[in-house]
Backbone bond lengths (Angstrom), bond angles and torsions (degrees), N, CA, C in turn:
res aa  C-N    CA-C-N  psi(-1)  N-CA   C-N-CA  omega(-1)  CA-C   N-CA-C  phi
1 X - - - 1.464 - - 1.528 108.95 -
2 X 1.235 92.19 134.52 2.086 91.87 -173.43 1.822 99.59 -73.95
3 X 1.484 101.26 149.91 1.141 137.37 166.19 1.491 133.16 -105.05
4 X 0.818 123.60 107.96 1.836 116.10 -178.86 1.475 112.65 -98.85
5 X 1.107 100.91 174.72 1.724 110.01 168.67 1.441 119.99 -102.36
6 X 1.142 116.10 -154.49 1.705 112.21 156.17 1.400 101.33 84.73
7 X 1.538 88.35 -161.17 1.279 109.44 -173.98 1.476 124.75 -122.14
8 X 1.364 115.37 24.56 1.446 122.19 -152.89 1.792 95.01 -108.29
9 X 1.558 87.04 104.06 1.690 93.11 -177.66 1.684 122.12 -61.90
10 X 1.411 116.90 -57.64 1.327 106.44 -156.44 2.258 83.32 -159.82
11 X 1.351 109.78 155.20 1.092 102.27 159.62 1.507 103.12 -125.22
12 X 1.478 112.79 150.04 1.771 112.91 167.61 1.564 107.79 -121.63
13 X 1.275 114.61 133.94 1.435 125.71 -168.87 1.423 102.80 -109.72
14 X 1.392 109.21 131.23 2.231 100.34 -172.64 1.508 79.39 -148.86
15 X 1.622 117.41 171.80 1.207 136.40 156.13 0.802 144.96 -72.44
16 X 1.972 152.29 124.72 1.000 126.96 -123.46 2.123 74.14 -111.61
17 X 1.747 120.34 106.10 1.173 110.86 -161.04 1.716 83.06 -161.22
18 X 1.712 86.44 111.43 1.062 111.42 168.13 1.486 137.07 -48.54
19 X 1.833 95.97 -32.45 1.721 112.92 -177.89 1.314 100.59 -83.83
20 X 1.412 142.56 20.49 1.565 136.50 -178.07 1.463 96.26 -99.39
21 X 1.606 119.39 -4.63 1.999 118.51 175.56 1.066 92.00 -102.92
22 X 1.680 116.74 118.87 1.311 114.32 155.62 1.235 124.76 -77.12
23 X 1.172 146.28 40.76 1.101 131.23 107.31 1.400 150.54 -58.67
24 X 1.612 113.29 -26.89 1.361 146.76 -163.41 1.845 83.17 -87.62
25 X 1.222 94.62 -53.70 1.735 109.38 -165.63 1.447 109.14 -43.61
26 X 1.125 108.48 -63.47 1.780 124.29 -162.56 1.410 106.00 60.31
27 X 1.202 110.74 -110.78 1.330 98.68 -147.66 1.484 124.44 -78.38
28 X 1.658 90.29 -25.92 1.719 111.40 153.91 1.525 138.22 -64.02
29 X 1.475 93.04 26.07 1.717 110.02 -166.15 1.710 90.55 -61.14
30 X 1.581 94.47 -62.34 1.264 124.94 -179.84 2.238 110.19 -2.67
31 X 2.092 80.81 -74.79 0.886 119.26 -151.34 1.874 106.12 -62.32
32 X 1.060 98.34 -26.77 2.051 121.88 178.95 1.581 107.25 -81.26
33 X 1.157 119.60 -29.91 1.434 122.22 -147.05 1.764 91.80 -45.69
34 X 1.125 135.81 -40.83 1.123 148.29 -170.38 1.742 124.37 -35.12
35 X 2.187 81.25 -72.45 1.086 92.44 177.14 1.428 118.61 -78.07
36 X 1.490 107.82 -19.76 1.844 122.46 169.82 1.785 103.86 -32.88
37 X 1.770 105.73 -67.82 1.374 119.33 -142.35 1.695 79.46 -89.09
38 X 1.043 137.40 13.23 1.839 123.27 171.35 1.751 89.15 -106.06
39 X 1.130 144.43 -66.34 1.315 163.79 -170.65 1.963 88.03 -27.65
40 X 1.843 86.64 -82.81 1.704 73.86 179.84 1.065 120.68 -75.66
41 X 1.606 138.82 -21.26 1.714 97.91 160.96 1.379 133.81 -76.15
42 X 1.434 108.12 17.45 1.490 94.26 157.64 1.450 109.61 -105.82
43 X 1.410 142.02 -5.41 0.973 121.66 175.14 1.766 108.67 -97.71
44 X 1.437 114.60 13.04 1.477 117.75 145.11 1.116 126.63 -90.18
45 X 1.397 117.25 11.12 1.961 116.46 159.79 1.089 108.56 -98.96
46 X 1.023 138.35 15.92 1.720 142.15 176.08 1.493 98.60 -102.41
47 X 1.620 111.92 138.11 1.043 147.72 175.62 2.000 100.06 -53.57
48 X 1.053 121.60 142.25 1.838 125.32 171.05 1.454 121.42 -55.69
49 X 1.119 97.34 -0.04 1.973 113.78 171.50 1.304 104.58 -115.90
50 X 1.263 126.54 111.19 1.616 129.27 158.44 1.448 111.87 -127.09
51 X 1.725 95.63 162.91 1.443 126.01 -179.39 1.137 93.98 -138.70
52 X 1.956 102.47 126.93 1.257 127.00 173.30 1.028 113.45 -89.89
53 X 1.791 121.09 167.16 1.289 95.09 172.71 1.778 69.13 -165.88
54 X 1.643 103.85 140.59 1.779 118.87 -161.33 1.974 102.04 -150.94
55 X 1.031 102.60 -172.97 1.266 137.34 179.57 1.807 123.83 -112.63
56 X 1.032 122.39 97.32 1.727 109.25 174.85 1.575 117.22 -135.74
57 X 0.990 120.08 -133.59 1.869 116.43 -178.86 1.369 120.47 -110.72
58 X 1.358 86.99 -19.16 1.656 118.51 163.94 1.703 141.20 -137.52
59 X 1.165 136.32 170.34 0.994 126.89 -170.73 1.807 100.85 -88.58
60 X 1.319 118.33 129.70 1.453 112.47 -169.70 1.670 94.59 -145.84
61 X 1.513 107.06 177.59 1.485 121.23 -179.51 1.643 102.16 -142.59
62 X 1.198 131.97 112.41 0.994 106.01 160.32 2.054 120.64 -137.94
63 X 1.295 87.32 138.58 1.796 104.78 -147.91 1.659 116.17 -80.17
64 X 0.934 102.87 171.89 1.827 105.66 -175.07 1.913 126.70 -62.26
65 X 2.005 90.81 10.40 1.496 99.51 164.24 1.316 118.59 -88.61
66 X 1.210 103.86 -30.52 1.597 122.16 -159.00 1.340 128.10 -68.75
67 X 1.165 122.85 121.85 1.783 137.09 -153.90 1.498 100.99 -129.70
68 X 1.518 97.89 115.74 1.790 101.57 -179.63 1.893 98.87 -133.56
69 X 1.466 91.18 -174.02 1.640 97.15 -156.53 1.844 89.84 -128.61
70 X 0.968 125.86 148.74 1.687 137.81 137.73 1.523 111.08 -59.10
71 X 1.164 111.61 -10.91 1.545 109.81 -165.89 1.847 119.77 -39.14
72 X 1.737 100.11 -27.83 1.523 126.54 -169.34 1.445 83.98 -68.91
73 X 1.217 143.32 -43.14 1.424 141.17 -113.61 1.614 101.11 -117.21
74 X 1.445 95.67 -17.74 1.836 107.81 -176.28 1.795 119.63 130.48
75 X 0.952 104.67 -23.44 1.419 134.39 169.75 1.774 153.74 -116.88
76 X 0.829 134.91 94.19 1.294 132.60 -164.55 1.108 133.68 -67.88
77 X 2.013 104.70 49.86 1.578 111.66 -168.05 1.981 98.23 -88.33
78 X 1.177 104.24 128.70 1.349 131.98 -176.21 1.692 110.13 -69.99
79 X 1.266 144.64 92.30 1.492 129.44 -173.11 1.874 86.74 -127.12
80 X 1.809 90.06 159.81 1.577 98.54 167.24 1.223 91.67 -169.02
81 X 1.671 102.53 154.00 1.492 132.95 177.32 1.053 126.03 -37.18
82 X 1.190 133.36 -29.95 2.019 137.85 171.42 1.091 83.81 -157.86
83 X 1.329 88.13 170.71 1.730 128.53 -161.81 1.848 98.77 -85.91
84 X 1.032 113.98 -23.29 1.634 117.05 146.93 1.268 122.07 -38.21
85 X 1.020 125.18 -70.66 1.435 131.16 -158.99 1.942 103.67 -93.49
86 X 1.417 121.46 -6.79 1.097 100.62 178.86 1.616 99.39 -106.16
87 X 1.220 119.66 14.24 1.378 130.95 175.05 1.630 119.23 -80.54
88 X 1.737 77.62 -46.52 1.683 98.82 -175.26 1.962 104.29 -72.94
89 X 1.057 111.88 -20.03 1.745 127.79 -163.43 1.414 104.17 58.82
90 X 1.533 102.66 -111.90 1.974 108.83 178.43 1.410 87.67 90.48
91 X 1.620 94.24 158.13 1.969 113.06 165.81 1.345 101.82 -47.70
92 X 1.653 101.56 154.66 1.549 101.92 174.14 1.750 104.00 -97.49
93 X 1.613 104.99 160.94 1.475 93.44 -167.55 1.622 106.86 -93.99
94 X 1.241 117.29 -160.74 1.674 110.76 -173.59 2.111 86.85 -89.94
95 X 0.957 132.93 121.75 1.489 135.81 -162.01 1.555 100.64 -118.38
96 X 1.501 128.29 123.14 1.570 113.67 173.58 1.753 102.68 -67.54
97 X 1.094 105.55 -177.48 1.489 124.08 -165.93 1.226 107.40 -63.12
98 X 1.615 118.54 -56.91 1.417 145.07 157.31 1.446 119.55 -18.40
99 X 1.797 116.42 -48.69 0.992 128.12 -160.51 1.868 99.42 -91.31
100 X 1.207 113.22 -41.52 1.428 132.26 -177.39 1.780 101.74 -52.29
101 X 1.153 110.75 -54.09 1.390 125.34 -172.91 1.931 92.20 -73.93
102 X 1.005 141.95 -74.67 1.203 132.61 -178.48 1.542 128.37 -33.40
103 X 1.731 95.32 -18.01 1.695 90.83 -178.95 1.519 92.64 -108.41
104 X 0.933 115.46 7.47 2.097 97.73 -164.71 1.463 76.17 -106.95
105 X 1.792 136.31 -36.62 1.416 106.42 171.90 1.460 123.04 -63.35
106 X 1.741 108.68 -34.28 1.241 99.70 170.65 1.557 136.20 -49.61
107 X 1.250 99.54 -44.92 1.514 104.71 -166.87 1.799 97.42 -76.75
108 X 1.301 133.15 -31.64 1.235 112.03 143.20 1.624 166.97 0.30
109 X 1.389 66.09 -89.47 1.482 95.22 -173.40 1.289 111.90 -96.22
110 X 1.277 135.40 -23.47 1.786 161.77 -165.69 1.039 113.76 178.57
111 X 1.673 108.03 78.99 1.100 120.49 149.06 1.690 138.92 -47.26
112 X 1.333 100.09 -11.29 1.552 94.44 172.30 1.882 114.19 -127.93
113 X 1.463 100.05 21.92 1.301 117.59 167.57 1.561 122.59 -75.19
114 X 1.237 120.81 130.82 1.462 113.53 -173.51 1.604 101.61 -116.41
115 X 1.450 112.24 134.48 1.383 132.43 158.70 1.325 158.27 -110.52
116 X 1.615 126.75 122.27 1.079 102.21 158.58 1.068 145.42 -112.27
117 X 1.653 126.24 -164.04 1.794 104.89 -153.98 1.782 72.62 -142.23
118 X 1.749 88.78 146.40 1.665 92.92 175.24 2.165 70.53 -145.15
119 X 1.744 91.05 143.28 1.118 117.12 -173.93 1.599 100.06 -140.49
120 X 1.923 91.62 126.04 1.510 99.50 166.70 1.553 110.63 -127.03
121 X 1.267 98.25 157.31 2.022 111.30 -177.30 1.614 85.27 -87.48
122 X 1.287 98.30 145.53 1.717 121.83 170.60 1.350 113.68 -67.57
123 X 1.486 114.67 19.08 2.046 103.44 171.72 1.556 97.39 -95.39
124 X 1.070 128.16 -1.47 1.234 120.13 -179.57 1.914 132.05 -67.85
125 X 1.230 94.54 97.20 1.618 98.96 -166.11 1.776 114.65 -27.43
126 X 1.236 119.44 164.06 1.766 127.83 175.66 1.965 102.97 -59.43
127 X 1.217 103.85 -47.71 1.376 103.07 171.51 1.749 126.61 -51.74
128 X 1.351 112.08 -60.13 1.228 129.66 -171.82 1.846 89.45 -66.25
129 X 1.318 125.69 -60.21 1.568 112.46 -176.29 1.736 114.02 -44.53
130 X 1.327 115.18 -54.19 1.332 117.54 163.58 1.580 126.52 -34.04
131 X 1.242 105.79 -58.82 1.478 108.66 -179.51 1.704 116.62 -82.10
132 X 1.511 121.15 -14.59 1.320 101.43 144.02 1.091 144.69 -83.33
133 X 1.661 112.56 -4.18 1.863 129.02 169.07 1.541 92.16 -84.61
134 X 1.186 130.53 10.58 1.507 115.59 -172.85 1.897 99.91 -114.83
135 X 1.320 101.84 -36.43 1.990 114.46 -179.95 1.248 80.21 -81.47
136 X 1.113 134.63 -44.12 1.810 116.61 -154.44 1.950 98.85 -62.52
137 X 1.373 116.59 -42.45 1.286 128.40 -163.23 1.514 103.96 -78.79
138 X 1.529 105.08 -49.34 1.837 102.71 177.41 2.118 102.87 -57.71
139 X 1.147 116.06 -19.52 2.002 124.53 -174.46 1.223 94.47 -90.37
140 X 1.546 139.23 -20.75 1.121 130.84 -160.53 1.938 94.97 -93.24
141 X 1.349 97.73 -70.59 1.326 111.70 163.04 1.893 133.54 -20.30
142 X 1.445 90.76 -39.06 1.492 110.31 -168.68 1.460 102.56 -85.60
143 X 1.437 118.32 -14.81 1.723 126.40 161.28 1.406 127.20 -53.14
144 X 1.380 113.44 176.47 1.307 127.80 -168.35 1.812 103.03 -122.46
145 X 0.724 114.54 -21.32 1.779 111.46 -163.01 1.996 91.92 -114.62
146 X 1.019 106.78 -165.44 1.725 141.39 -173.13 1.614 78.22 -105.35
147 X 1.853 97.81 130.18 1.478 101.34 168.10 1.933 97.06 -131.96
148 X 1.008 117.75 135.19 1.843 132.72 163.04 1.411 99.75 -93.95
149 X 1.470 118.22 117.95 1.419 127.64 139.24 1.551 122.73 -100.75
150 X 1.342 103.22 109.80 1.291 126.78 170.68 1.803 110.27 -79.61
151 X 1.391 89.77 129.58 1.802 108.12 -179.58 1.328 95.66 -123.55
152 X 1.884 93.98 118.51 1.722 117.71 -175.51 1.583 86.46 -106.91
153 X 1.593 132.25 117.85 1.655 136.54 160.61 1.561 97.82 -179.26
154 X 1.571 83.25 147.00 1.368 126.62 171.35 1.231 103.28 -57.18
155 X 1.618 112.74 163.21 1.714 124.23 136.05 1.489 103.20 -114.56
156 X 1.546 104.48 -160.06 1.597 96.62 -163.04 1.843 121.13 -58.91
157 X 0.960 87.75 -174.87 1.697 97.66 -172.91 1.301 120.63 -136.50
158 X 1.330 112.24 19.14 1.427 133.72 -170.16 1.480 110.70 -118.40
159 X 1.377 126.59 23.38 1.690 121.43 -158.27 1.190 115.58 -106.31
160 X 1.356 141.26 -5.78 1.301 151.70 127.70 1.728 134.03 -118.15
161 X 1.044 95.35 166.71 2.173 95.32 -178.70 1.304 110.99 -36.56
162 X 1.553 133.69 -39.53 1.067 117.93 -179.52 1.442 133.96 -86.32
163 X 1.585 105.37 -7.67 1.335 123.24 -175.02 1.548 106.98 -31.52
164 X 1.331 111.81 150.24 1.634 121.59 168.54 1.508 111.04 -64.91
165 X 1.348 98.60 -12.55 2.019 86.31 -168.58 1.562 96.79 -123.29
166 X 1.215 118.60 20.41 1.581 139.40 172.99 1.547 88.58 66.87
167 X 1.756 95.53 179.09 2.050 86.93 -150.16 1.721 92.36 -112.02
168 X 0.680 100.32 142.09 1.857 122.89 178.43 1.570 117.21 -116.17
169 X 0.906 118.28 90.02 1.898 121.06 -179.74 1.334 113.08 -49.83
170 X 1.130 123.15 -30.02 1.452 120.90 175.43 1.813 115.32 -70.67
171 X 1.263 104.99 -8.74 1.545 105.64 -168.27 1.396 97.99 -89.29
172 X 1.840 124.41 -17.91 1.545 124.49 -167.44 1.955 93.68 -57.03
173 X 1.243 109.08 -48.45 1.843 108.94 -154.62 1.725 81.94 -64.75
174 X 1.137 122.79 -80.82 1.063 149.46 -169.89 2.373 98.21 -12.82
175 X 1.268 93.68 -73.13 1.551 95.56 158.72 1.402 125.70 -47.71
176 X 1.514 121.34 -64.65 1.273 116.76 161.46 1.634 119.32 -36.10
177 X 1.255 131.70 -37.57 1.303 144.18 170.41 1.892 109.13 -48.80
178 X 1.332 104.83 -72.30 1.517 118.19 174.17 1.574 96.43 -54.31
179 X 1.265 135.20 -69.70 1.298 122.77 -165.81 1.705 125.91 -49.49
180 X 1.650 96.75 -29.01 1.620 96.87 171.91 1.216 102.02 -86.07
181 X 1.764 140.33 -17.24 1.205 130.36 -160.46 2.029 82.27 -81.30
182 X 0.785 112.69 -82.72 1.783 118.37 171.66 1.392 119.63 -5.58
183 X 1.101 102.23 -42.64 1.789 125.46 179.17 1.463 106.14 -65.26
184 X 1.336 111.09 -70.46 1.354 117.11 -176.47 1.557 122.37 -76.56
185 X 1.397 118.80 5.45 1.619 111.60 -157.17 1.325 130.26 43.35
186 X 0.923 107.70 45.34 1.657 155.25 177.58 1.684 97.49 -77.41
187 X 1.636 118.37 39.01 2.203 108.34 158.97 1.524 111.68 -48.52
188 X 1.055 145.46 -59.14 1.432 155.67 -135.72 2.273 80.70 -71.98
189 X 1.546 104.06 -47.33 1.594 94.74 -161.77 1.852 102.34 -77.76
190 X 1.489 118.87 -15.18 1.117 117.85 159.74 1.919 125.51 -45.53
191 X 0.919 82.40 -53.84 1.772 102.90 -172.36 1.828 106.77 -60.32
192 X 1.466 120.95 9.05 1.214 138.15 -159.48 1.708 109.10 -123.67
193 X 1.413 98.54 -32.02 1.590 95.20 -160.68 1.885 113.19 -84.58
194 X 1.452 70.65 161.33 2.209 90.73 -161.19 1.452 96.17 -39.89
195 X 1.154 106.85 -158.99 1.809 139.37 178.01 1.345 101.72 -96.72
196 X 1.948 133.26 -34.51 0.980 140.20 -160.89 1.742 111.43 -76.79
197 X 1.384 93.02 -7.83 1.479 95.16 -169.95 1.981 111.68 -83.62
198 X 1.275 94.91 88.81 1.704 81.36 -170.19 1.538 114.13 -43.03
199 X 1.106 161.18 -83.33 1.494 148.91 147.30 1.213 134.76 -1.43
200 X 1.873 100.10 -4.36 1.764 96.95 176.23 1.697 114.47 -36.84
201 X 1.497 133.02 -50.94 1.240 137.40 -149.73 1.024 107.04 -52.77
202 X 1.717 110.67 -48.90 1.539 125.31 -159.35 1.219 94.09 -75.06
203 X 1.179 134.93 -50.51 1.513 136.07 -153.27 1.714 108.50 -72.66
204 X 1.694 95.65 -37.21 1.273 82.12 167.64 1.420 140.16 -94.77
205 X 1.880 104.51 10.78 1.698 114.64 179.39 1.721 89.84 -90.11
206 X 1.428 126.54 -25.18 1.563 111.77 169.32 1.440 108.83 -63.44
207 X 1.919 126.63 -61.59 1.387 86.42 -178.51 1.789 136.08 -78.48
208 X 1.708 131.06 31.74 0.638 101.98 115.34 1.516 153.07 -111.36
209 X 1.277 130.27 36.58 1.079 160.43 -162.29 1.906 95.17 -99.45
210 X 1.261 118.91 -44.24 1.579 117.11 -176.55 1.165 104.92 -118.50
211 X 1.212 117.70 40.04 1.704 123.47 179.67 2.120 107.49 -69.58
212 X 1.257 117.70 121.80 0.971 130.67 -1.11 1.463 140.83 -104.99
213 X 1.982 97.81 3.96 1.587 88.48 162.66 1.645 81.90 178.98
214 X 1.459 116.75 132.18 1.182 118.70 -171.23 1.940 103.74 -60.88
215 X 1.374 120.81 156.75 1.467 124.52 163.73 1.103 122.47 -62.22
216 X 1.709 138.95 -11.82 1.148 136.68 152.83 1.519 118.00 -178.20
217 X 1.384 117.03 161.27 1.210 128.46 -152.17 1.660 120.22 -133.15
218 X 1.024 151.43 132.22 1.269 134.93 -155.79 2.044 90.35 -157.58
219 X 1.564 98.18 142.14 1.647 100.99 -169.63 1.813 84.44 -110.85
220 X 1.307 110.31 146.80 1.545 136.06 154.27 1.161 135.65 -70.32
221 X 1.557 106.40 -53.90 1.450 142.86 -141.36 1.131 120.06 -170.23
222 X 1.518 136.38 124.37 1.224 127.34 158.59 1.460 115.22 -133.70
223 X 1.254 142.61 166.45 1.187 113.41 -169.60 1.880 112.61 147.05
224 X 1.080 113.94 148.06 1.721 123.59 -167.04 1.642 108.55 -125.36
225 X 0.730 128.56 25.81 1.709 124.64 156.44 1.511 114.52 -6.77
226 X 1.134 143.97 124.08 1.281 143.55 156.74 1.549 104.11 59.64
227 X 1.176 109.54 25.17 1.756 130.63 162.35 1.726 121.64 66.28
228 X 1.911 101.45 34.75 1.420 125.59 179.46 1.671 84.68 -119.22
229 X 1.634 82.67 134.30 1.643 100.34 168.92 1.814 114.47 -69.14
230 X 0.961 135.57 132.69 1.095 144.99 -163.31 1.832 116.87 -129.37
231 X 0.989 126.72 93.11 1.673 145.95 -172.29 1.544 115.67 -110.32
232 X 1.581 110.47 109.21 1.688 108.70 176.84 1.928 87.12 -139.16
233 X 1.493 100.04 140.09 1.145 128.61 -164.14 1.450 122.16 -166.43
234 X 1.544 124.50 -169.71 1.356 113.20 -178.38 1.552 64.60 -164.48
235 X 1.919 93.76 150.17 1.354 123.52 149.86 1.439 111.49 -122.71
236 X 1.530 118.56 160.00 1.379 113.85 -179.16 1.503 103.28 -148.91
237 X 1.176 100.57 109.38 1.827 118.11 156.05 1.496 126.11 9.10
């Protein structure tokens, strides 16, 4: 079983899914509570230092000042990166989805946890994802404290009639595939998956980030709500 060094405490993997705020939710609060109460307890096994790591339209960073809103989403729930910046309030900034979801678990689940969020667009070749889960881990390493990287991504979005990306039957195995790869700490089956996988990026800057295979893996949640694949878990170093 691989062993690492460093300082890289624990990673928690959740969905980057807007309906896990009940507020956003309404009436489907109900219907999430599930994947809600797996989401934040895994982002309460992470150490009070985290590194995010998401999906957006572009490649972005955004740091332990930064205060964004759901407001886009239907609602005007207010979250930010440490307990700094939601003290201070201020305008909220334009926040990818990724980043929004990282502070509403934060302020949650660890309230006095500070984060940051590194966001990449999906043109990024299998190579280039690798070698930034690989600098991200040699920067992680090169620290002084306990660091949590939290992975905010989807799987497909095609898994029933109503899906957002309309529903494709071939994508059911294909999900089931990622969900056992997730399950088991299974990087090597990351480095494999389609174009369909909205979260390919992230999934594949984790495996290289746990190259060559984290020491163990434990599932939360698995699951397709409104016909988006849905994955909450923990890997550990």
């Amino acid at each position: 079983m691989a062993r690492f060094g460093g300082v890289l405490s624990a990673i928690a993997i959740v969905p980057s899914a807007p309906v896990m705020v009940p507020q956003l939710a309404a009436a489907a609060a109900a219907e999430t509570a599930d994947l809600r109460a797996a989401a934040l307890s895994a982002a309460a096994a992470l150490p009070p230092r985290w590194v995010g790591i998401g999906t957006a339209s572009r490649d972005s960073v955004a740091g332990p000042e930064s205060i964004g809103t759901f407001a886009g989403y239907g609602v005007d729930v207010r979250v930010g990166l440490s307990p700094e910046a939601v003290a201070l309030g201020g305008g909220p900034a334009q926040l990818p989805l990724c980043a929004l979801i990282a502070g509403w678990l934060r302020g949650l689940a660890q309230p006095a946890a500070t984060a940051q969020m590194r966001a990449f667009h999906g043109g990024h070749d299998l190579a280039t994802a690798l070698d930034i889960g690989r600098r991200l881990r040699a920067e992680i390493d090169g620290t002084d404290d306990p660091i949590g990287v939290l992975v905010v991504a989807d799987g497909a979005n095609t898994l029933s009639p109503p899906a957002p990306g309309g529903y494709q039957p071939e994508s059911i195995p294909v999900q089931a595939a990622l969900d056992d790869a997730l399950a088991e700490g299974d990087g090597n089956a990351l480095t494999r998956l389609p174009e369909g996988i909205v979260g390919r990026i992230a999934y594949q800057v984790l495996a290289g980030l746990t190259e060559p295979a984290p020491a163990s893996a434990k599932e939360l949640y698995r699951g397709a709500p409104y016909g988006v694949g849905y994955f909450v878990g923990l890997w550990y170093p």
